[in-house]
C-alpha positions as CSV (number, residue, x, y, z in Angstrom):
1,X,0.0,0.0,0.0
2,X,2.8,2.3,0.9
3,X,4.3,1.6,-2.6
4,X,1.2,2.3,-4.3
5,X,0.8,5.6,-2.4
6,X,4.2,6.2,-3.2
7,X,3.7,6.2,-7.2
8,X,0.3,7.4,-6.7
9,X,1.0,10.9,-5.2
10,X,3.8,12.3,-7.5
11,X,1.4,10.9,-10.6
12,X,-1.7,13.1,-9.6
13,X,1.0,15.6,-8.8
14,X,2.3,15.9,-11.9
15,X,-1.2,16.2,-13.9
16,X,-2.4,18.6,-11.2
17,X,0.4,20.9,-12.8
18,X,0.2,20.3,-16.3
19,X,-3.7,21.6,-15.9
20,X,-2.8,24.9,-13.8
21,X,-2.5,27.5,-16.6
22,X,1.1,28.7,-15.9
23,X,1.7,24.6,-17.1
24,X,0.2,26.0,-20.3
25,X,1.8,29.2,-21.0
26,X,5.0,27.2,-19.9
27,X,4.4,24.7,-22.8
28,X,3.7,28.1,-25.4
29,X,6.7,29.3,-24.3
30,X,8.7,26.6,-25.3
31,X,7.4,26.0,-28.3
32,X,8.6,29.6,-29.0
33,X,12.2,28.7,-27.3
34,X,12.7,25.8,-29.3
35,X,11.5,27.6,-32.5
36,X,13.9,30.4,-32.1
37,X,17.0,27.7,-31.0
38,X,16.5,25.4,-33.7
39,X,15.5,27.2,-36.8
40,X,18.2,29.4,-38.5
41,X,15.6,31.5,-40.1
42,X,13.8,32.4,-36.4
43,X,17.4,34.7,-36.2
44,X,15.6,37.4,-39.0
45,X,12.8,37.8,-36.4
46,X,14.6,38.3,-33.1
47,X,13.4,41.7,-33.0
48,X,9.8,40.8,-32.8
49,X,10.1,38.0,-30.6
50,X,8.2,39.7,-28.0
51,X,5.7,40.4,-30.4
52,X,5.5,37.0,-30.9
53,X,5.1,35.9,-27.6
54,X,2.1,37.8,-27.1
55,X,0.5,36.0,-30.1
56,X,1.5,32.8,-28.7
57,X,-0.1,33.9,-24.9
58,X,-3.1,35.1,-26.8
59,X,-3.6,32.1,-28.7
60,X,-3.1,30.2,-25.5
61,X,-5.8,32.2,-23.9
62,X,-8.2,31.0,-26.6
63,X,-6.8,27.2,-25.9
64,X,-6.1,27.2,-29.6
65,X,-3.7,24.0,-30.2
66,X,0.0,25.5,-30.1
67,X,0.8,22.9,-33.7
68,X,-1.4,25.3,-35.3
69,X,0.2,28.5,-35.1
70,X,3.2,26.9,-34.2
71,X,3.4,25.5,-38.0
72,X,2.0,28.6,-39.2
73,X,4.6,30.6,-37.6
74,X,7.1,27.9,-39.3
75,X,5.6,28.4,-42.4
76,X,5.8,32.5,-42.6
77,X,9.4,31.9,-42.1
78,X,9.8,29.5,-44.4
79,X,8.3,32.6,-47.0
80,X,10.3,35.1,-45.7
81,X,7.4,37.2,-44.5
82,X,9.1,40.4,-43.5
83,X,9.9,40.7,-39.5
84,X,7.4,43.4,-39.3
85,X,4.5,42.0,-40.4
86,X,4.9,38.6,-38.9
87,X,3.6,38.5,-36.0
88,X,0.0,40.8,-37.2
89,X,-0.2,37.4,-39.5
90,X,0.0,35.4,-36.7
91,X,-2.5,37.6,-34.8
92,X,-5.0,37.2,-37.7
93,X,-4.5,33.6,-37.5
94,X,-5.3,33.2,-33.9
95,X,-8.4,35.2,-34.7
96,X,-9.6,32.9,-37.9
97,X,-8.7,30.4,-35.7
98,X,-11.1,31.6,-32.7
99,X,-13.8,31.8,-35.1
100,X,-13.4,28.4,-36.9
101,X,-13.5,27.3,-32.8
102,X,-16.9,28.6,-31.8
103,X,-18.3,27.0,-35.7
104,X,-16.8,23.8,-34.9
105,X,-18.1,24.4,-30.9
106,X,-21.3,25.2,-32.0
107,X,-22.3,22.2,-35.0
108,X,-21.5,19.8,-32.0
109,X,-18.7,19.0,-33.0
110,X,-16.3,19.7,-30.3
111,X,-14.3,22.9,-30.1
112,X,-10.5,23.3,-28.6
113,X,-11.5,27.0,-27.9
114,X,-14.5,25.3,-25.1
115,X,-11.7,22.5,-24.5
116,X,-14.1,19.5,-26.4
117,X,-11.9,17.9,-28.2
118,X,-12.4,19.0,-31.8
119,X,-9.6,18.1,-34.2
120,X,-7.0,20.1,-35.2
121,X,-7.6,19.2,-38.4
122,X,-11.2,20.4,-38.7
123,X,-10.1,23.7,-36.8
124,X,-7.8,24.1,-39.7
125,X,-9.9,23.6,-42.2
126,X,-12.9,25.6,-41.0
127,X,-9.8,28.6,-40.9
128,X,-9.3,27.8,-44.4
129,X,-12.9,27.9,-45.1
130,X,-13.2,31.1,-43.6
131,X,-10.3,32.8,-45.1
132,X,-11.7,32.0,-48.4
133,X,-14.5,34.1,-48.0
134,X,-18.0,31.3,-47.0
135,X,-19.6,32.3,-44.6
136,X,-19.9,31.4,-40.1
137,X,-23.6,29.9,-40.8
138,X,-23.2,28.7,-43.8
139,X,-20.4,26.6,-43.0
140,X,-21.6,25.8,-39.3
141,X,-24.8,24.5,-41.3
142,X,-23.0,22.4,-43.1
143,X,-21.4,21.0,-40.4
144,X,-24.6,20.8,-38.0
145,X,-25.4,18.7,-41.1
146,X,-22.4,16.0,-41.0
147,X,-22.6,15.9,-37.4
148,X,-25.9,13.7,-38.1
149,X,-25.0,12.1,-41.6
150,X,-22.7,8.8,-42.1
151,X,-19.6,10.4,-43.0
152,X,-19.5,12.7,-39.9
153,X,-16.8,15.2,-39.8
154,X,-15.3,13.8,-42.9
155,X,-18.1,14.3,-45.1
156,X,-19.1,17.2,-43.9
157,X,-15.8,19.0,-43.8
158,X,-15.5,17.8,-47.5
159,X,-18.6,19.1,-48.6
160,X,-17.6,22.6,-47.3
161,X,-14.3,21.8,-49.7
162,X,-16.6,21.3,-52.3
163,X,-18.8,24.4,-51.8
164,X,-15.4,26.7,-51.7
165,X,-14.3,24.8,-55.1
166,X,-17.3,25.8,-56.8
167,X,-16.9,29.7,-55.2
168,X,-13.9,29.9,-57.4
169,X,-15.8,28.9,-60.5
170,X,-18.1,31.1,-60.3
171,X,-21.0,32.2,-57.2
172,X,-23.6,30.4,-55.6
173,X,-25.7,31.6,-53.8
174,X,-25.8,30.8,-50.3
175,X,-29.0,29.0,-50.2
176,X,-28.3,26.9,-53.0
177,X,-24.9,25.9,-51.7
178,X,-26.6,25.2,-48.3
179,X,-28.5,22.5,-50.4
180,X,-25.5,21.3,-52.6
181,X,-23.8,21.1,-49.7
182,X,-26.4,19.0,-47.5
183,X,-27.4,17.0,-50.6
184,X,-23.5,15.8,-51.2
185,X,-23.8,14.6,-47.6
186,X,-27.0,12.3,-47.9
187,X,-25.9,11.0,-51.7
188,X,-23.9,8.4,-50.8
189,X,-20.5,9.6,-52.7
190,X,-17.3,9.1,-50.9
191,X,-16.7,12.6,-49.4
192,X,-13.4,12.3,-51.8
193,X,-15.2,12.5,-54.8
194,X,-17.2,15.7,-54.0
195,X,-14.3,17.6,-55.2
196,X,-15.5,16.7,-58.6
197,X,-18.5,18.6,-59.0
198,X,-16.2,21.7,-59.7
199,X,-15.0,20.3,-62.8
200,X,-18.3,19.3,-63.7
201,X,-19.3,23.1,-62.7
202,X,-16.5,24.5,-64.9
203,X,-17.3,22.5,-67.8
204,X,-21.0,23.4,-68.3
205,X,-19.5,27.3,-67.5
206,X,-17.0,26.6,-70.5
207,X,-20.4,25.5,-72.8
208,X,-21.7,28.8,-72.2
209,X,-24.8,27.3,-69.7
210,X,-26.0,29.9,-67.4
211,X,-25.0,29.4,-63.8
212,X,-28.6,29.1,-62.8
213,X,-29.3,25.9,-65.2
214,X,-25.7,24.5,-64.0
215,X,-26.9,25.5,-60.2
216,X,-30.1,24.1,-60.3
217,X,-30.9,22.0,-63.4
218,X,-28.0,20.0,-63.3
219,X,-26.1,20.2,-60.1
220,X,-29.2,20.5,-57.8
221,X,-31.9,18.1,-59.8
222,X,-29.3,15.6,-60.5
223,X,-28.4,14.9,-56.7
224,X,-31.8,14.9,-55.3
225,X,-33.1,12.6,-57.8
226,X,-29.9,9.9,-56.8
227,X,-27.5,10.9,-59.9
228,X,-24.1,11.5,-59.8
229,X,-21.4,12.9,-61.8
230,X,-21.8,10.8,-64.6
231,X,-25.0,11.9,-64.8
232,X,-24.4,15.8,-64.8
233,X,-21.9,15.4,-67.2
234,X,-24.3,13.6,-69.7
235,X,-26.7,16.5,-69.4
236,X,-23.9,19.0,-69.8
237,X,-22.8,17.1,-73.1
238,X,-26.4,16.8,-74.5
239,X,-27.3,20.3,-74.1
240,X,-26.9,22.1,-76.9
241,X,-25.6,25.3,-76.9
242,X,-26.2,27.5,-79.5
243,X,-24.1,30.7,-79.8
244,X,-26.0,33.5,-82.1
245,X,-24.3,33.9,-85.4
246,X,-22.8,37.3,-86.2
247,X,-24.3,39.2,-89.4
248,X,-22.4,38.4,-92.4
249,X,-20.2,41.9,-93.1
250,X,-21.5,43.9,-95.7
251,X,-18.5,43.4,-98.7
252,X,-15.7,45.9,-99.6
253,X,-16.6,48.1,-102.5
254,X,-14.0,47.4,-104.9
255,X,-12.2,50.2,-105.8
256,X,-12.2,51.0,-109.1
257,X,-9.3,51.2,-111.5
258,X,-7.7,54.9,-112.4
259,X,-8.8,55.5,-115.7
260,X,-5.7,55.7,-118.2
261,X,-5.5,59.0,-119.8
262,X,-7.1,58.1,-123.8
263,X,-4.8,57.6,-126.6
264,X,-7.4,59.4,-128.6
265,X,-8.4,62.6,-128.3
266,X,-11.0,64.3,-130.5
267,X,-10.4,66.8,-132.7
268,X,-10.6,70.5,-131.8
269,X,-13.5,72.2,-133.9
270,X,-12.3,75.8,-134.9
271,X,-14.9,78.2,-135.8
């Protein structure tokens, strides 16, 4: 018993401390010690390195995981993002990165900003999400959505992927991607595959098919009725398009020879 107590008491020690929040900012600031020791490139930034670590405490505040920005501070060094504007990149980070929290938090997901246990990869994505331009509800929708279908997080994080691929076609508009969106969920496509409805997009775009009969004729009636990409693409390929035929152009006058001075000139009549 006196072993067990032993080994018992310095264990419960120990994770009492890593939970007290000096544990914590201790662990931020080594990741930011070890950053500036081991890279070479961390020597360009010494002069913001107090900058830095108030990123770092403020992303610790919003119990973002420190592998995010820690990479992303990696990575802006690794692109030789000027000392000055370094740690405002950062800053804007931690505040996508608050945001994607509360969408992930919210959808039932989970959330590191609410310590639940949401994955750093979905916090990540939802960033990337964000950064592009969708919108909180549209993509906490979405995600509300996968909480309840098969594919879960994977399928719901991948239709949001597939609603930002389409974005960068051309718009949607927000209702319609909602329903894209939910409707890529409940199809039964691997959540790998929903990538492809932006080439299928960007194909009836390059026929010259309006983006309300790509939206809603093919994209839209094609999924709700059980079809896939095959399908879309047939009635992409079937449709004819026909462009309106310029007027012929009116043709050049030709222009007309110089006359050639006559070889024979009448005769002068003298009175």
């Amino acid at each position: 018993m006196k072993g067990f107590l032993t080994v018992r008491v310095p264990v419960l020690l120990a994770l009492s401390l890593l939970l007290l929040p000096g544990a914590a900012s201790s662990s931020w600031a080594d990741e930011l010690a070890a950053w500036y020791k081991s890279d070479p490139r961390a020597a360009s930034y010494a002069g913001v390195r107090d900058q830095l670590g108030q990123v770092f405490s403020q992303a610790r505040r919003a119990r973002i995981p420190e592998a995010l920005l820690a990479s992303r501070l990696r990575e802006g060094a690794a692109k030789k993002v000027p000392a000055d504007r370094l740690p405002g990149v950062l800053r804007a980070d931690v505040e996508l990165l608050e945001r994607a929290g509360r969408i992930v938090f919210h959808a039932g997901l989970g959330g590191n900003l609410l310590s639940r246990g949401a994955s750093d990869e979905a916090l990540k994505e939802v960033a990337i999400y964000l950064r592009a331009g969708l919108p909180d509800h549209l993509i906490g929708d979405l995600l509300s959505a996968g909480s309840g279908a098969r594919g879960g997080q994977e399928s719901a994080l991948a239709a949001c992927q597939a609603i930002m691929d389409l974005q960068a076609v051309a718009p949607v508009e927000e209702a319609d991607s909602l329903q894209i969106g939910k409707l890529l969920m409940a199809s039964g496509m691997q959540p790998s595959g929903y990538s492809s409805l932006a080439l299928v997009y960007g194909l009836g775009m390059s026929r010259g098919m309006s983006r309300d009969n790509l939206v809603h004729d093919v994209i839209i009636n094609t999924l709700s009725t059980g079809g896939g990409v095959a399908i879309m693409n047939q009635k992409i390929r079937s449709t004819a398009i026909m462009q309106p035929l310029a007027p012929p152009k009116a043709p050049l006058p030709r222009a007309r020879p110089p006359k050639s001075p006559s070889t024979h000139q009448r005769p002068s009549h003298q009175n």
